[in-house]
PyMOL commands that place a pseudoatom at each C-alpha (Angstrom):
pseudoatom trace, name=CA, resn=UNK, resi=1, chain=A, elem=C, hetatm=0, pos=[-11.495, 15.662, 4.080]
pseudoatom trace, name=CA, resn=UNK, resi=2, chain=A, elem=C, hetatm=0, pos=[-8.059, 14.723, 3.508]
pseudoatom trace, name=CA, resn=UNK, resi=3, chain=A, elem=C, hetatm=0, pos=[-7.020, 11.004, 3.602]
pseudoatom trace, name=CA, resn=UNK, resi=4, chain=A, elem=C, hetatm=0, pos=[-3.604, 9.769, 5.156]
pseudoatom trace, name=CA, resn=UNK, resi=5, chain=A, elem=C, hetatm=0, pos=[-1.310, 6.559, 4.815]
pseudoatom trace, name=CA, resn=UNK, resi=6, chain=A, elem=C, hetatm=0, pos=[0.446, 5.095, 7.162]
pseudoatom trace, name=CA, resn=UNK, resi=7, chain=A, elem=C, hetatm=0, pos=[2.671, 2.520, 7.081]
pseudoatom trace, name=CA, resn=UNK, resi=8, chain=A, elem=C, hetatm=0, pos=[2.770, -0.146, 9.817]
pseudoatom trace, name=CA, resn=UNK, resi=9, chain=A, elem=C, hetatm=0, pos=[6.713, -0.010, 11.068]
pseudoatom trace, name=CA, resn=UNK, resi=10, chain=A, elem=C, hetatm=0, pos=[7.667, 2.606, 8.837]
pseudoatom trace, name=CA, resn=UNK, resi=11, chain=A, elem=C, hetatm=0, pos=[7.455, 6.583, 10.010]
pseudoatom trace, name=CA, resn=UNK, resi=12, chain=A, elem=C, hetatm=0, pos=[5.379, 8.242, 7.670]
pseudoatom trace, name=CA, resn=UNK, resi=13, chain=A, elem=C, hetatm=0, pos=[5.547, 12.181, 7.151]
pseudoatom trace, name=CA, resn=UNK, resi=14, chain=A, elem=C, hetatm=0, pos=[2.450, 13.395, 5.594]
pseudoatom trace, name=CA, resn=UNK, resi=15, chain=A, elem=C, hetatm=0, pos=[2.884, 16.698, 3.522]
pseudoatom trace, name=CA, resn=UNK, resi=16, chain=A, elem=C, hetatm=0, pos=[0.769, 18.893, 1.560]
pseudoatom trace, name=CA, resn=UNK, resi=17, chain=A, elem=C, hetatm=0, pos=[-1.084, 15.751, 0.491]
pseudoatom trace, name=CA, resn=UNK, resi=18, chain=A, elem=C, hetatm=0, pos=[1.704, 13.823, -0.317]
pseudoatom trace, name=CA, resn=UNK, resi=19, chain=A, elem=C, hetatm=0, pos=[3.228, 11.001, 1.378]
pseudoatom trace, name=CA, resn=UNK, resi=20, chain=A, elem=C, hetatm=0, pos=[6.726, 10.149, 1.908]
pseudoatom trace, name=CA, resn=UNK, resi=21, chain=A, elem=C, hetatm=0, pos=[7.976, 6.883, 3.075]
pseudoatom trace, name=CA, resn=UNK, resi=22, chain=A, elem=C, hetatm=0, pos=[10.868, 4.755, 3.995]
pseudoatom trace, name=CA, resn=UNK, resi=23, chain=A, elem=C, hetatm=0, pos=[11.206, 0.903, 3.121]
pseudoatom trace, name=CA, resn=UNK, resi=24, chain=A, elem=C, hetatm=0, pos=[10.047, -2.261, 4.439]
pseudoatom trace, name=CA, resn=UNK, resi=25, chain=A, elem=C, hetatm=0, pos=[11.851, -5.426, 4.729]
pseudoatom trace, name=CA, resn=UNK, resi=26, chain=A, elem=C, hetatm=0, pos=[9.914, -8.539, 4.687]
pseudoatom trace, name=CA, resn=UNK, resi=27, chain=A, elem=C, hetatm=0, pos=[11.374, -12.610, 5.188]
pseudoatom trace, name=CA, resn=UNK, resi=28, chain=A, elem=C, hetatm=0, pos=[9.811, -16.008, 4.133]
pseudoatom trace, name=CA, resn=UNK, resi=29, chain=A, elem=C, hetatm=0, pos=[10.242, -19.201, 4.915]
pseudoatom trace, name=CA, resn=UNK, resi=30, chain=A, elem=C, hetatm=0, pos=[12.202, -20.197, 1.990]
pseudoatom trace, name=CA, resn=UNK, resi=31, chain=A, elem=C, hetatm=0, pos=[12.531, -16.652, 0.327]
pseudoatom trace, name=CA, resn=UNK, resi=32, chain=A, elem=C, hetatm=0, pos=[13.885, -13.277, 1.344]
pseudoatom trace, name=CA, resn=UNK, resi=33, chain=A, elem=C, hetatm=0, pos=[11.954, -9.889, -0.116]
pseudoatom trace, name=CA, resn=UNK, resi=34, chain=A, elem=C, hetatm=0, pos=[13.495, -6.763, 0.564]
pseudoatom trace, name=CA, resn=UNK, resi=35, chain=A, elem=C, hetatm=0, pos=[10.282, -4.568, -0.409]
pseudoatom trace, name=CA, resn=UNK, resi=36, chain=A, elem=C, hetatm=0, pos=[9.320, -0.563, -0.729]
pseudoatom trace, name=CA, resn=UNK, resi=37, chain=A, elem=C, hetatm=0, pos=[5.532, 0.739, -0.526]
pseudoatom trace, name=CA, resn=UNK, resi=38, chain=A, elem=C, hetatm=0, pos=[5.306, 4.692, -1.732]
pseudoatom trace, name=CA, resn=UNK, resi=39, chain=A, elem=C, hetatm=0, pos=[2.767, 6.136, -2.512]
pseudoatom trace, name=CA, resn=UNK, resi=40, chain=A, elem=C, hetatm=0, pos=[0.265, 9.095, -1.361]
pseudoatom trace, name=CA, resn=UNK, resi=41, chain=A, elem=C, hetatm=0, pos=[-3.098, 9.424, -0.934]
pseudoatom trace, name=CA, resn=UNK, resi=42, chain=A, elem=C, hetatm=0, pos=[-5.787, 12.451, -2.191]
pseudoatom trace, name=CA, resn=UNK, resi=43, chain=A, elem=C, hetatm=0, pos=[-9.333, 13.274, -1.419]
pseudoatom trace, name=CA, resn=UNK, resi=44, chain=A, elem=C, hetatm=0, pos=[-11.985, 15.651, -1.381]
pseudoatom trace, name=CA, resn=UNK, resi=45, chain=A, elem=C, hetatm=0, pos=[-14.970, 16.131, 1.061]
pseudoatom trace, name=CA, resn=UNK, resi=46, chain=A, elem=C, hetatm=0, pos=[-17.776, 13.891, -0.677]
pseudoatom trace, name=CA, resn=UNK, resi=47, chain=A, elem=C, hetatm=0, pos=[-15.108, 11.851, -2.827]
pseudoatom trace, name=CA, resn=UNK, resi=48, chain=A, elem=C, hetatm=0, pos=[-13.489, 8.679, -3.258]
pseudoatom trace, name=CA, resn=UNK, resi=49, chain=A, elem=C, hetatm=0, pos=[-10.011, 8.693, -1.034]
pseudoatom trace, name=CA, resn=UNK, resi=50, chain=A, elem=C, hetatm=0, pos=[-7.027, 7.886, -3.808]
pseudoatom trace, name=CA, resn=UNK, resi=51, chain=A, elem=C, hetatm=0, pos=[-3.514, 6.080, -2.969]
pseudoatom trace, name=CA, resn=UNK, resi=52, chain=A, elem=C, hetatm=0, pos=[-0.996, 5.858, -5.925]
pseudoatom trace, name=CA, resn=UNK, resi=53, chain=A, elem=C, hetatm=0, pos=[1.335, 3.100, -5.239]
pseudoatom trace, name=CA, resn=UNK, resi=54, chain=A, elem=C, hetatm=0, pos=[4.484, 1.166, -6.197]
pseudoatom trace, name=CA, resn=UNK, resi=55, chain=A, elem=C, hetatm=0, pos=[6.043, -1.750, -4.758]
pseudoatom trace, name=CA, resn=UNK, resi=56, chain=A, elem=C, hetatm=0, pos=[9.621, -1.994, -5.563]
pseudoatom trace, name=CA, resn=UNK, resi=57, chain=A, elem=C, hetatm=0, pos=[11.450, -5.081, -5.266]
pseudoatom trace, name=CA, resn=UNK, resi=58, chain=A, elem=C, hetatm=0, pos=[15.086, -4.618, -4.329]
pseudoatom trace, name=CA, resn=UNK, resi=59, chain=A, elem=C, hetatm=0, pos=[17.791, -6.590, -6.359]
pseudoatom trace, name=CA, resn=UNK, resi=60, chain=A, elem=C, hetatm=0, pos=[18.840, -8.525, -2.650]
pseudoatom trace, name=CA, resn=UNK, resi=61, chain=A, elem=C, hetatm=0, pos=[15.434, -9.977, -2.848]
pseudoatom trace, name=CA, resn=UNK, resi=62, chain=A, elem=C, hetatm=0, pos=[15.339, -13.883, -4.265]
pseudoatom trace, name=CA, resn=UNK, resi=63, chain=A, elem=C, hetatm=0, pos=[12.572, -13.563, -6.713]
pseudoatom trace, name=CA, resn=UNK, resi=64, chain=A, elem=C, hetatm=0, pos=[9.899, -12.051, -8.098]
pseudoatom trace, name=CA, resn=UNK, resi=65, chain=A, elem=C, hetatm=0, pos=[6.901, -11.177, -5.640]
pseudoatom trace, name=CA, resn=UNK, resi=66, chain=A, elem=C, hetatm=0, pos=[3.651, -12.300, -7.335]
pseudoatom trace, name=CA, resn=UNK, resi=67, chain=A, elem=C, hetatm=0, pos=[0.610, -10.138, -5.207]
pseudoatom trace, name=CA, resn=UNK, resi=68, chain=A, elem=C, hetatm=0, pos=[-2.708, -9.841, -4.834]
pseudoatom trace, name=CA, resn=UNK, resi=69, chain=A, elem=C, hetatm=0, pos=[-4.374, -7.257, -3.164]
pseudoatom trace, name=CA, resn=UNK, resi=70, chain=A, elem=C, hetatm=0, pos=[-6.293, -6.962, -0.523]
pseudoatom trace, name=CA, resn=UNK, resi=71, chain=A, elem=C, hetatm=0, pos=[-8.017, -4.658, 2.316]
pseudoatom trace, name=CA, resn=UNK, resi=72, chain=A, elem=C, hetatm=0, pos=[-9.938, -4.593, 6.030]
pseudoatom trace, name=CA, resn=UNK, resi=73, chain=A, elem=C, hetatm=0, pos=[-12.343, -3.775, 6.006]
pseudoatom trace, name=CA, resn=UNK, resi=74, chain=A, elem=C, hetatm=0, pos=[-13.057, -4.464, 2.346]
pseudoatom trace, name=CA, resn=UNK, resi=75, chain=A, elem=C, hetatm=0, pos=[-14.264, -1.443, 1.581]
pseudoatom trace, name=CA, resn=UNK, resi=76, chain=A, elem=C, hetatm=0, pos=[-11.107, -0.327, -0.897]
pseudoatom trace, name=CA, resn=UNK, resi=77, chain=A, elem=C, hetatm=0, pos=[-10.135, -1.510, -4.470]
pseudoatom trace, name=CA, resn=UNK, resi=78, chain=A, elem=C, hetatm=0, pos=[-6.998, -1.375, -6.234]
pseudoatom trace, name=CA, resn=UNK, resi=79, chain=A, elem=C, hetatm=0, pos=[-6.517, -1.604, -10.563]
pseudoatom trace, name=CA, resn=UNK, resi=80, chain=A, elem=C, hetatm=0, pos=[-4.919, -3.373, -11.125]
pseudoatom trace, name=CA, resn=UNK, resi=81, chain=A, elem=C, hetatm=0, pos=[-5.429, -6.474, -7.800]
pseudoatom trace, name=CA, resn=UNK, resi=82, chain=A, elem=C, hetatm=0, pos=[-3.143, -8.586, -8.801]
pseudoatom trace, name=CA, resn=UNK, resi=83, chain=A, elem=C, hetatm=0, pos=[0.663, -8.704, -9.856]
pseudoatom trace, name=CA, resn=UNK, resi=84, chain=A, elem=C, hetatm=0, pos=[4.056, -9.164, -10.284]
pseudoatom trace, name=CA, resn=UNK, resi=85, chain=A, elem=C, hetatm=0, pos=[7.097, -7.195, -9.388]
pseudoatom trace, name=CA, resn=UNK, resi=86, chain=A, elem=C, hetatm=0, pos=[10.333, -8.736, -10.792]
pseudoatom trace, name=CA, resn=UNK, resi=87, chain=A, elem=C, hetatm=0, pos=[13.352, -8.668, -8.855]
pseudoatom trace, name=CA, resn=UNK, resi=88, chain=A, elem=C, hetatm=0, pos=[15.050, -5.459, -9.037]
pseudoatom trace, name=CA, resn=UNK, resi=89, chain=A, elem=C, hetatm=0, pos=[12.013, -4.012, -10.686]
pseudoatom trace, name=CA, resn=UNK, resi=90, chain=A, elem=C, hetatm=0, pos=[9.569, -1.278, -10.035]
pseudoatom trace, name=CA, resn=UNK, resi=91, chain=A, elem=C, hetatm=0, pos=[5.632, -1.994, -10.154]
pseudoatom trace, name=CA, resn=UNK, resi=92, chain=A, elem=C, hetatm=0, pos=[3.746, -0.199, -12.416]
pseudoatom trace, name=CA, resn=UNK, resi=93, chain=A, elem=C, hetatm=0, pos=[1.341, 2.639, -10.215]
pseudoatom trace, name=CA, resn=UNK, resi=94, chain=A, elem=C, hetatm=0, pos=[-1.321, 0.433, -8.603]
pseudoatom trace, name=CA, resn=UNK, resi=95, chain=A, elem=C, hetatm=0, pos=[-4.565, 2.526, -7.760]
pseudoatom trace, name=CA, resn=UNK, resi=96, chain=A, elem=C, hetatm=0, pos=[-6.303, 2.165, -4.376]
pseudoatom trace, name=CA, resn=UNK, resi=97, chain=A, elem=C, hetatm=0, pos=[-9.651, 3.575, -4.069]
pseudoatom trace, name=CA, resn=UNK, resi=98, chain=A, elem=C, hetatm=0, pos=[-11.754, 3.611, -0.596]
pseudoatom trace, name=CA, resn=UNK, resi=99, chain=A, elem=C, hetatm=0, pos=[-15.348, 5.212, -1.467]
pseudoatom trace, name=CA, resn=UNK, resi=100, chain=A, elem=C, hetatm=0, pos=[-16.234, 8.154, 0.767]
pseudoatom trace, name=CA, resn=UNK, resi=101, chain=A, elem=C, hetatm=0, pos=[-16.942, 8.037, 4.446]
pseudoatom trace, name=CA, resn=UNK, resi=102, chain=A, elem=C, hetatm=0, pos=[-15.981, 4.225, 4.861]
pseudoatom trace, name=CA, resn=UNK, resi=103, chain=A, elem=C, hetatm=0, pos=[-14.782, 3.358, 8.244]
pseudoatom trace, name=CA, resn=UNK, resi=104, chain=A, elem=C, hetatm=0, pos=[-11.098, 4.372, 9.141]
pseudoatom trace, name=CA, resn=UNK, resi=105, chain=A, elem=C, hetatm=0, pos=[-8.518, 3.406, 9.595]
pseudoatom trace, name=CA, resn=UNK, resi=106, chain=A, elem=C, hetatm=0, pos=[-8.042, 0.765, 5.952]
pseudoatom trace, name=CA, resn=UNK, resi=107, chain=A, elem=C, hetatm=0, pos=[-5.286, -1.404, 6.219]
pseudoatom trace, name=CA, resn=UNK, resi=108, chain=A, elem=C, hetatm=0, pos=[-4.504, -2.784, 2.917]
pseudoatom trace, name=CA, resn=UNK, resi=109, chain=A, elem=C, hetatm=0, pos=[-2.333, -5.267, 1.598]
pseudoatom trace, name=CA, resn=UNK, resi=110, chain=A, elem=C, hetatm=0, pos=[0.065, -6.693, -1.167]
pseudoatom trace, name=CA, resn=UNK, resi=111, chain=A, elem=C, hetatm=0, pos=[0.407, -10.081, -0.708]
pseudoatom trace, name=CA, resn=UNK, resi=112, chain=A, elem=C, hetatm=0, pos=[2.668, -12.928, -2.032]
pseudoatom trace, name=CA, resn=UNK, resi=113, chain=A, elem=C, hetatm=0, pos=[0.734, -15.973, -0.415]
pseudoatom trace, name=CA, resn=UNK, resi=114, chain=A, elem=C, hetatm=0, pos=[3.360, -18.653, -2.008]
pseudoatom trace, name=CA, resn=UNK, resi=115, chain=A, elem=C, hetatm=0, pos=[6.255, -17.348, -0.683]
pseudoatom trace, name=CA, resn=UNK, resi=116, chain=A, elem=C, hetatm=0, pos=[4.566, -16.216, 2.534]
pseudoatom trace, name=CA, resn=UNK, resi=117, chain=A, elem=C, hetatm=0, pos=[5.698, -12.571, 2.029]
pseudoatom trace, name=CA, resn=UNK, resi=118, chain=A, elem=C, hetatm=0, pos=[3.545, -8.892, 1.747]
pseudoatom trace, name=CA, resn=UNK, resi=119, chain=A, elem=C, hetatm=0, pos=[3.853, -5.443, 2.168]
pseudoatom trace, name=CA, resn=UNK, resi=120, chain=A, elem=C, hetatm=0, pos=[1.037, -3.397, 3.837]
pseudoatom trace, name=CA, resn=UNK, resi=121, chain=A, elem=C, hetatm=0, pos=[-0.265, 0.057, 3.880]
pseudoatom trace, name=CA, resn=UNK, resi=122, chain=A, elem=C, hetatm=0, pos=[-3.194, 2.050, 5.875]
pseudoatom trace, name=CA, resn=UNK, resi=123, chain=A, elem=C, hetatm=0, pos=[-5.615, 5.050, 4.905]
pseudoatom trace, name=CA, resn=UNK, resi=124, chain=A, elem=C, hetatm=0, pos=[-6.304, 7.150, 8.048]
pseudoatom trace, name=CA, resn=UNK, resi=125, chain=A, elem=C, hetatm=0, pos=[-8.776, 9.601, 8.482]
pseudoatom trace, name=CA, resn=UNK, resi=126, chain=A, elem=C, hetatm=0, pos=[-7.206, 13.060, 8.984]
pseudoatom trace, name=CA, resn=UNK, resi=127, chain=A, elem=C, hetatm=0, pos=[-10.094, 14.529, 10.712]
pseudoatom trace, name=CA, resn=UNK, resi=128, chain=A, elem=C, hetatm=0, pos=[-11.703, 11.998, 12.706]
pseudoatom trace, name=CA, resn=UNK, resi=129, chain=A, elem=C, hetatm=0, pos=[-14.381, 11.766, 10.246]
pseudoatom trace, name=CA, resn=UNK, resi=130, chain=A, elem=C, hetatm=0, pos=[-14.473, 9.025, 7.454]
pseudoatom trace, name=CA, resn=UNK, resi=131, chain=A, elem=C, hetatm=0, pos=[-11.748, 8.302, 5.001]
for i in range(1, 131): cmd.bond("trace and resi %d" % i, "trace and resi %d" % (i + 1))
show_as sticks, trace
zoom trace
Protein backbone atom coordinates (compact mmCIF):
# COMPACT_ATOMS: atom_id res chain seq x y z
CA UNK A 1 0.00 0.00 0.00
CA UNK A 2 1.46 3.04 -1.28
CA UNK A 3 0.46 6.46 0.21
CA UNK A 4 -0.01 9.70 -1.99
CA UNK A 5 0.01 13.61 -1.35
CA UNK A 6 -1.84 15.89 -2.80
CA UNK A 7 -1.84 19.29 -2.62
CA UNK A 8 -5.09 21.31 -2.54
CA UNK A 9 -4.61 23.92 -5.71
CA UNK A 10 -1.41 22.66 -6.68
CA UNK A 11 -1.09 19.63 -9.50
CA UNK A 12 0.71 16.99 -7.97
CA UNK A 13 2.62 14.24 -10.12
CA UNK A 14 3.20 11.22 -8.10
CA UNK A 15 6.31 9.11 -9.24
CA UNK A 16 7.96 6.06 -8.20
CA UNK A 17 7.05 7.07 -4.64
CA UNK A 18 8.12 10.38 -4.82
CA UNK A 19 6.25 13.48 -4.99
CA UNK A 20 6.82 16.51 -6.93
CA UNK A 21 5.14 19.74 -6.40
CA UNK A 22 4.70 23.28 -7.42
CA UNK A 23 4.21 26.31 -4.91
CA UNK A 24 1.52 27.82 -3.02
CA UNK A 25 0.84 31.36 -2.43
CA UNK A 26 -0.97 32.30 0.63
CA UNK A 27 -2.28 36.26 1.85
CA UNK A 28 -3.18 37.66 5.37
CA UNK A 29 -4.82 40.28 6.57
CA UNK A 30 -1.93 42.34 7.46
CA UNK A 31 0.88 39.98 6.04
CA UNK A 32 1.72 38.46 2.69
CA UNK A 33 3.43 34.66 2.65
CA UNK A 34 4.55 33.45 -0.50
CA UNK A 35 4.94 29.64 0.71
CA UNK A 36 6.26 26.07 -0.88
CA UNK A 37 5.11 22.52 0.60
CA UNK A 38 7.46 19.49 -0.95
CA UNK A 39 7.67 16.69 0.18
CA UNK A 40 6.79 12.83 -0.61
CA UNK A 41 5.26 10.28 1.06
CA UNK A 42 6.39 6.23 1.60
CA UNK A 43 4.67 3.20 2.92
CA UNK A 44 4.48 -0.35 3.15
CA UNK A 45 1.43 -2.74 3.45
CA UNK A 46 1.05 -3.04 7.41
CA UNK A 47 3.18 0.27 8.07
CA UNK A 48 3.04 3.69 9.15
CA UNK A 49 2.46 6.07 5.83
CA UNK A 50 5.68 8.70 5.90
CA UNK A 51 5.66 12.42 4.34
CA UNK A 52 9.06 14.30 4.45
CA UNK A 53 8.38 17.91 4.27
CA UNK A 54 9.71 21.47 3.95
CA UNK A 55 8.04 24.67 3.95
CA UNK A 56 10.00 27.30 2.29
CA UNK A 57 9.35 30.80 2.81
CA UNK A 58 10.09 32.96 -0.20
CA UNK A 59 12.15 36.25 0.34
CA UNK A 60 8.70 38.39 -1.11
CA UNK A 61 7.06 37.11 1.96
CA UNK A 62 6.85 39.88 5.05
CA UNK A 63 8.00 37.74 7.85
CA UNK A 64 8.71 34.80 9.34
CA UNK A 65 5.78 32.11 9.41
CA UNK A 66 5.59 30.69 12.97
CA UNK A 67 3.39 27.04 12.48
CA UNK A 68 1.91 24.55 14.17
CA UNK A 69 0.77 21.53 12.82
CA UNK A 70 -2.11 20.01 12.46
CA UNK A 71 -4.38 17.16 10.70
CA UNK A 72 -8.26 15.81 9.92
CA UNK A 73 -8.86 13.56 10.95
CA UNK A 74 -6.25 13.56 13.70
CA UNK A 75 -4.98 10.53 13.07
CA UNK A 76 -1.27 11.88 11.74
CA UNK A 77 1.73 13.39 13.69
CA UNK A 78 4.48 15.44 12.58
CA UNK A 79 8.28 15.92 14.67
CA UNK A 80 8.74 18.31 15.01
CA UNK A 81 4.61 20.22 15.42
CA UNK A 82 5.58 23.32 15.76
CA UNK A 83 7.89 26.02 14.02
CA UNK A 84 9.38 28.68 12.41
CA UNK A 85 10.47 29.34 8.90
CA UNK A 86 12.35 32.68 8.53
CA UNK A 87 11.86 34.70 5.61
CA UNK A 88 13.80 33.54 2.76
CA UNK A 89 14.57 30.39 4.65
CA UNK A 90 14.06 26.73 4.22
CA UNK A 91 12.41 24.55 7.15
CA UNK A 92 14.26 21.94 8.44
CA UNK A 93 12.47 18.23 7.12
CA UNK A 94 9.30 18.02 9.23
CA UNK A 95 8.09 14.27 9.57
CA UNK A 96 4.41 13.35 9.11
CA UNK A 97 3.38 10.03 10.19
CA UNK A 98 -0.38 8.57 9.67
CA UNK A 99 -0.43 4.94 11.41
CA UNK A 100 -1.63 2.20 9.07
CA UNK A 101 -5.08 1.81 7.67
CA UNK A 102 -6.43 5.24 9.10
CA UNK A 103 -9.17 6.71 7.11
CA UNK A 104 -8.18 8.50 3.76
CA UNK A 105 -7.93 10.97 2.49
CA UNK A 106 -5.57 13.21 5.64
CA UNK A 107 -5.52 16.68 5.07
CA UNK A 108 -2.89 18.21 7.11
CA UNK A 109 -1.82 21.50 7.91
CA UNK A 110 0.95 24.17 8.69
CA UNK A 111 -0.51 26.87 10.23
CA UNK A 112 0.47 30.49 11.19
CA UNK A 113 -2.73 31.39 13.34
CA UNK A 114 -1.32 35.13 14.11
CA UNK A 115 -0.89 36.17 10.86
CA UNK A 116 -3.88 34.20 9.57
CA UNK A 117 -1.73 32.33 6.99
CA UNK A 118 -1.00 28.17 6.31
CA UNK A 119 -0.02 25.88 3.88
CA UNK A 120 -1.79 22.46 3.55
CA UNK A 121 -1.10 19.06 2.31
CA UNK A 122 -3.21 15.60 1.92
CA UNK A 123 -2.23 11.76 2.16
CA UNK A 124 -4.44 9.77 -0.28
CA UNK A 125 -4.88 6.29 -0.41
CA UNK A 126 -3.48 4.85 -3.68
CA UNK A 127 -5.54 1.81 -3.65
CA UNK A 128 -8.75 2.55 -2.20
CA UNK A 129 -7.75 0.87 0.88
CA UNK A 130 -6.37 2.79 3.99
CA UNK A 131 -3.49 5.18 4.00
Amino acid sequence: MAGRLVRRGVPALLLSGALSLGFVKCHAWSSHFDLNLDGNCSSSTGEPTVCKERITNNSDSSGTFAWKFSSDPSVATAVPDTGEVQRGKQSEEIVVTALPDSPCPIAFTFSDEHDQASVSGQIQSTNGLGC
